[in-house]
C-alpha positions in Angstrom: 0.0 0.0 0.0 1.2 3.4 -1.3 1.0 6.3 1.6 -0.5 9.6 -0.2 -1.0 12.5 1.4 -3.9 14.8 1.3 -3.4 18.4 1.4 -6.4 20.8 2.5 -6.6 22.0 -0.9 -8.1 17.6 -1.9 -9.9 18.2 1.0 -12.3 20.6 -0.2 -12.1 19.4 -3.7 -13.7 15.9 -2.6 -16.0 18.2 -0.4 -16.8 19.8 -3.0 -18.3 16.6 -5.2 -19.8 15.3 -2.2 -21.7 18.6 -1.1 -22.1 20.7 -4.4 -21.0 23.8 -2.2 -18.3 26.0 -3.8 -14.4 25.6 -2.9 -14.2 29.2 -1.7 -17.1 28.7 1.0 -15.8 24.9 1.9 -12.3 26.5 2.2 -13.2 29.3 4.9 -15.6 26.4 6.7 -12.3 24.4 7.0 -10.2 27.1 7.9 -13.0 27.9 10.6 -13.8 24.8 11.9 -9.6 24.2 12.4 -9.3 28.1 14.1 -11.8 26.7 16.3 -10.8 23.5 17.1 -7.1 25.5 17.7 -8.2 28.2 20.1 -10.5 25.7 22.2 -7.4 23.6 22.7 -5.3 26.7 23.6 -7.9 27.5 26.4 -7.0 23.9 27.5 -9.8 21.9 26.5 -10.0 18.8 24.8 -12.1 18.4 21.6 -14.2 15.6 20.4 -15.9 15.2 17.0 -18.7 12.9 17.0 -18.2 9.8 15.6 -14.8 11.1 14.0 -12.1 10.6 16.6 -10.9 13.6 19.8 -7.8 15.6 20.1 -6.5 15.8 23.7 -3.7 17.5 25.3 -1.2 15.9 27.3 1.9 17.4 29.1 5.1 15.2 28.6 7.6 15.3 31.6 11.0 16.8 31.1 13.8 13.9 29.8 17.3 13.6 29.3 18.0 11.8 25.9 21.1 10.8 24.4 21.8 11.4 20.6 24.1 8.7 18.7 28.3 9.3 18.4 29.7 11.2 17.3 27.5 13.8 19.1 26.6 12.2 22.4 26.3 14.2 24.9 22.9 14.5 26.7 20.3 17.2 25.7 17.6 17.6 28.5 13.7 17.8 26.9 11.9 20.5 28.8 8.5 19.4 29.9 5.9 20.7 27.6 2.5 19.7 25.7 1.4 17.2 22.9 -2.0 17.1 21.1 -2.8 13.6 20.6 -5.7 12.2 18.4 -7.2 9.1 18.9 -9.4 8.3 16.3 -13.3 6.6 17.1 -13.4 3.3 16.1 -15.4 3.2 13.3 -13.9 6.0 11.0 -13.0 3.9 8.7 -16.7 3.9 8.0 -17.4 7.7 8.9 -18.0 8.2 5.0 -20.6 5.7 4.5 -22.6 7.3 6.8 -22.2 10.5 6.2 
């Protein structure tokens, strides 16, 4: 299996065929709907689309790591936040009913 990656611009071009709403309006929906999703997680919430998947926060504690020779001296990892998104279940479905 080949990996391809989808760039918002596919995004709204498949929404586009599926909806029959114009590029311009599907492209400001997305960019609202991810402005939304963004400033809700900077306020410290968690965010959860139904039956889509949820994008949570997590703070990772500060670590000392060492890189391979011939640069090996230890670097310390401050402590600082991850999003995470764990998918539902069943999105491998998601566009069958939707």
């Amino acid at each position: 299996m080949k990996d391809k990656t989808l760039t918002s611009i596919d995004l709204v071009r498949k929404a586009k065929e599926r909806s029959g709403l114009s590029q311009e309006v599907l492209r400001q929906s997305l960019r609202a709907l991810l402005g939304a999703i963004s400033e809700a997680m900077d306020d410290g919430n968690n965010v959860a689309l139904d039956n889509f998947g949820s994008f949570e926060q997590r703070k990772v504690k500060e670590r000392t790591v060492t890189p391979p020779p011939p640069n090996n001296k230890p670097i310390v990892v401050p402590e600082h936040q991850v999003v995470r998104f764990r998918p539902y279940k069943n999105i491998l479905i998601y566009h069958i009913k939707y």
